[in-house]
C-alpha positions in Angstrom: -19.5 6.0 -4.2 -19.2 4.3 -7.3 -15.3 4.4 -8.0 -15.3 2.5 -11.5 -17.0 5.9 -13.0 -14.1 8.2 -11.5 -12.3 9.8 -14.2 -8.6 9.6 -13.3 -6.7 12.8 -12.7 -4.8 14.0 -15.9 -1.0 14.0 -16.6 -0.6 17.6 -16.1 -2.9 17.6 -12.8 -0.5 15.3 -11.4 2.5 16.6 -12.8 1.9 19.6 -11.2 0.4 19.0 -7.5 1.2 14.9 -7.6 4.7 14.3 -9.0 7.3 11.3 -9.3 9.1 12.3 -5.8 11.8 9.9 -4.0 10.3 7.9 -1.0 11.3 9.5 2.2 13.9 7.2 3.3 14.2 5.5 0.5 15.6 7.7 -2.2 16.0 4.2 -4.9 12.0 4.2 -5.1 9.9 6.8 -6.7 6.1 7.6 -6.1 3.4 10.0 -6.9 3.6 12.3 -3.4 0.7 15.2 -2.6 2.3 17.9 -0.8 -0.8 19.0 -0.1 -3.2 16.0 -0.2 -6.4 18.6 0.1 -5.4 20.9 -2.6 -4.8 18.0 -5.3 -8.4 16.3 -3.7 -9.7 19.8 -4.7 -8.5 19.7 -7.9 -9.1 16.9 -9.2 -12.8 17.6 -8.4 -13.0 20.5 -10.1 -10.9 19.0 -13.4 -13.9 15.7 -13.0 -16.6 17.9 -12.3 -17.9 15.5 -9.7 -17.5 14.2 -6.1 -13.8 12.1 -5.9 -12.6 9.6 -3.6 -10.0 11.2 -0.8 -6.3 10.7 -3.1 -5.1 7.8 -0.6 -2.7 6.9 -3.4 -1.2 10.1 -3.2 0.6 9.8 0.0 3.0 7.0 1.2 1.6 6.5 4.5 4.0 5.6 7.5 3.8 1.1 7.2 4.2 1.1 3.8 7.5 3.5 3.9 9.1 1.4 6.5 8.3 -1.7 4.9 9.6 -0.8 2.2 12.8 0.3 3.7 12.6 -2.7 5.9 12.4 -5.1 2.7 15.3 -3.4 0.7 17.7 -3.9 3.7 16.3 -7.8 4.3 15.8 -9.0 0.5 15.7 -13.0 2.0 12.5 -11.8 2.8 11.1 -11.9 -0.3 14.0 -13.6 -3.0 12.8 -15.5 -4.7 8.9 -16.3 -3.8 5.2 -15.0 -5.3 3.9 -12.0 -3.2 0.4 -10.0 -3.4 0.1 -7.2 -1.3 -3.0 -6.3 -0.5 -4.4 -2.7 -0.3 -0.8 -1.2 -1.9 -1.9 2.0 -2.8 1.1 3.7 -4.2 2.7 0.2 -4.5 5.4 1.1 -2.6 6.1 -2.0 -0.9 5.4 -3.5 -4.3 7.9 -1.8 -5.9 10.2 -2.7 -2.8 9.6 -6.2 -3.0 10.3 -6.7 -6.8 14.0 -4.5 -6.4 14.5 -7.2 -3.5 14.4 -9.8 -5.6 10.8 -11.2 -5.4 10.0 -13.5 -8.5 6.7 -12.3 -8.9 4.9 -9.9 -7.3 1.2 -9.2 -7.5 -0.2 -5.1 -6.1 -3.6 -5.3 -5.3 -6.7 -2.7 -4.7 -10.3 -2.8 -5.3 -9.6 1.2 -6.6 -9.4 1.2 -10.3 -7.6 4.9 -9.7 -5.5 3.6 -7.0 -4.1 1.0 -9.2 -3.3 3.1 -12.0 -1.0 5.5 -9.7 0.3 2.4 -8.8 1.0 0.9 -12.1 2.8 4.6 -13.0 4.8 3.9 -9.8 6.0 0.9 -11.0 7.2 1.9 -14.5 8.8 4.8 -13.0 10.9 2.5 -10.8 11.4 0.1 -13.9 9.9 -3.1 -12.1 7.7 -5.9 -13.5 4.8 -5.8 -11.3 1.4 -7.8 -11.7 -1.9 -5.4 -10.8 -5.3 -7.0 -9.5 -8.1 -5.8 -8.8 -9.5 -8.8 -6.8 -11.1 -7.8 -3.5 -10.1 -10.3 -1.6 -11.9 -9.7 1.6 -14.6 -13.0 2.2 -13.2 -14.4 -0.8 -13.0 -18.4 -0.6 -10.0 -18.4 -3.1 -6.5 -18.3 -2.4 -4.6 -16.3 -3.5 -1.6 -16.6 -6.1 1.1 -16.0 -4.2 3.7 -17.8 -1.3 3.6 -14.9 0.7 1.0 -11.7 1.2 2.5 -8.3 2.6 0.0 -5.8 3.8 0.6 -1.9 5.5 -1.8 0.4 6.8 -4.6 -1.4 5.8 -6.6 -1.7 8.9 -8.7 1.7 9.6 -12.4 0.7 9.3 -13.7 -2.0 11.4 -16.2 -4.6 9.2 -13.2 -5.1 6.1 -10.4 -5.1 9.1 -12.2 -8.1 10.6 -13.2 -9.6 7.3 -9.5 -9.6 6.2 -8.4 -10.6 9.8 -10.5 -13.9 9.3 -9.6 -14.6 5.7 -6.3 -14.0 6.8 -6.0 -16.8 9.5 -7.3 -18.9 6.1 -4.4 -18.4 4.7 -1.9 -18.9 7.1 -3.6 -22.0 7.9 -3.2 -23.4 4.5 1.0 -22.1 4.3 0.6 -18.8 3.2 2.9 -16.6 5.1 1.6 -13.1 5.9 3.9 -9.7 6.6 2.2 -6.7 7.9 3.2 -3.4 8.5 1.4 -1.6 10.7 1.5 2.6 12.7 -1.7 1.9 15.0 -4.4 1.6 12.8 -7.5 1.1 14.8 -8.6 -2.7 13.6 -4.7 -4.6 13.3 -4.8 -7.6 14.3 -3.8 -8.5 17.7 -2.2 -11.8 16.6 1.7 -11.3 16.3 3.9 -14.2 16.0 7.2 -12.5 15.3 8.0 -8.4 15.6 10.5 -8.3 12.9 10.9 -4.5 13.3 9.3 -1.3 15.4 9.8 2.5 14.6 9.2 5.8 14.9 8.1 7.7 12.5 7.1 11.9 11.9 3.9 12.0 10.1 1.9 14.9 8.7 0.0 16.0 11.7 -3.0 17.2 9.6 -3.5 13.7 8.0 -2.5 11.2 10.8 -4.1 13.5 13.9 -0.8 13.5 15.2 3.1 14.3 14.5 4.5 10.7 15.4 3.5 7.1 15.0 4.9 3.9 15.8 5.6 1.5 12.5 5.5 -2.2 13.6 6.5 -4.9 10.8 5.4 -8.7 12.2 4.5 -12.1 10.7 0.9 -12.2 11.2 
């Protein structure tokens, strides 16, 4: 599917089945939150008149709301330094990251949709964030930034591995790399340093089950 011809939902779509909710856990960050992720999917095909993209950016999945969380009670984290994260969807750890005291921070996805959520995320929460749309994956570059954060980013196998490898890159070459992951099939099984572990409810008709186990690590 061709996601640079997706309209994006409208205003009053979103308003209504989409709105500017408090992250669970943490009530200082605001995001667009589905209470119903199918109904709004539904919607928004109807409204396009074409074939959409599953809303990913409408739900803060389980990583990214503990990292976030995790970063607004250890701001040395991030004080002070350059940070993409990679895959941020809502840009919830983004947004996290830039309260925390982050000098710049950079919210990346190769979803043009995805990042305008994001970017409505970020001016509801009053934070100077950077968006890019770079996809990163096999890229030879690096990347602007002292330090890469990444949640729930490793579900399908070929980009998992892709990332995994470019990833190893990086560190190589200084870059430090935090990742918050609840059990996604493809995270890498290189971790230095568990920083934190939880458990966390989850919508059982999204996740396949009602609890999953958050890990935050330096990769």
């Amino acid at each position: 599917m061709n996601t640079s011809t997706i309209p994006l939902p409208s205003l009053a779509l979103l308003d209504r089945l989409c709105p500017l909710l408090p992250v669970p856990d943490c009530p200082a960050i605001k995001a667009r939150q589905a209470a119903d992720v199918y109904e709004l999917w539904q919607a928004w095909e109807q409204e396009a008149g074409l074939e959409c993209p599953v809303p990913h950016w409408a739900i803060v999945w389980p990583a990214a709301q503990i990292l976030a969380r995790y970063l607004l009670d250890h701001p040395e984290l991030v004080k002070g330094k350059e940070i993409l994260e990679i895959g941020c969807g809502g840009a919830v750890a983004s947004i996290s990251a830039k309260l925390s005291g982050g000098r710049q921070v950079i919210a990346n996805d190769i979803d043009p949709v995805t990042l305008a959520v994001a970017e409505e995320n970020a001016l509801a929460n009053r934070t100077e964030i950077l968006f890019d749309a770079t996809n990163w994956i096999g890229s030879k570059s690096m990347p602007p930034a002292d330090l890469i954060l990444i949640a729930d980013f490793f579900y399908m196998k070929t980009d998992s591995l892709m990332l995994t490898a470019q990833l190893h890159e990086w560190k190589n070459q200084g870059i430090e790399i935090i990742i918050a992951d609840s059990g996604r099939a493809f995270v890498p099984d290189q971790q230095d340093e568990i920083l934190h572990a939880q458990d966390l409810a989850v919508n059982q008709d999204l996740e396949g089950k009602n609890q999953r186990r958050v890990r935050i690590f330096k990769f």
